[in-house]
N, C-alpha and C positions, 0 to 999 in steps of 0.2 A: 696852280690849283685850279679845278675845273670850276665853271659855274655850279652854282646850286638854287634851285627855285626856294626863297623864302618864306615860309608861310606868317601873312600878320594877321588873316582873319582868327576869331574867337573858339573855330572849330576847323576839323579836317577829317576827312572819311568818316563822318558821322561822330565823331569824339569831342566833347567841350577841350578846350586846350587854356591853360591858365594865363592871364594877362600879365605881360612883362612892363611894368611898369617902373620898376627900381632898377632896372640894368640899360648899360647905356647902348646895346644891341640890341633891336625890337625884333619881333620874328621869330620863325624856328626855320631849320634848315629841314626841306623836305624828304629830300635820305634819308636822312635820321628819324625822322615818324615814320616812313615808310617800313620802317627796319623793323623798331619797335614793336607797333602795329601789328604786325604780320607775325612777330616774334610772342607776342601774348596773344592774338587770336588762333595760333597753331596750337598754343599750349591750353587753352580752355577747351578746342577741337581733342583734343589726346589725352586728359587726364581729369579726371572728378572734382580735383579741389587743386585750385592755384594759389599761390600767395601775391599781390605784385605790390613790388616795394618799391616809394618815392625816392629818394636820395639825393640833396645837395649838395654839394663842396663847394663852399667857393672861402676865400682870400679874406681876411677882415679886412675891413675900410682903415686906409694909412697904413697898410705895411709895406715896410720898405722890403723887397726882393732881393737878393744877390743876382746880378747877372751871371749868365751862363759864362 
């Protein structure tokens, strides 16, 4: 897998970014913003009214997994 620049400051391209505090990986991967980013500011460039939805998933704390 290639490198990816981390981002752990509080913002990035002018964007407040929420603090990771309860996961045990600090950071954001900067790809991934970059992606984002570009992917809602093309869309406020091109249409009147946007929706942008948060969305977590994650695992409850103590689940045991099946391995692959």
């Amino acid at each position: 897998m290639a490198y990816t620049k981390i981002i752990y400051e509080n913002s990035y391209r002018g964007y407040p970014l929420l603090a990771q505090e309860s996961y045990s990986v600090k950071g954001y991967r900067a790809i991934i913003l970059d992606k984002l980013i570009d992917r809602y500011e093309d869309a406020f460039l091109r249409f009147g009214k946007v929706l942008l939805v948060r969305l977590t998933i994650r695992f409850p704390e103590g689940l045991k997994t099946i391995p692959d």
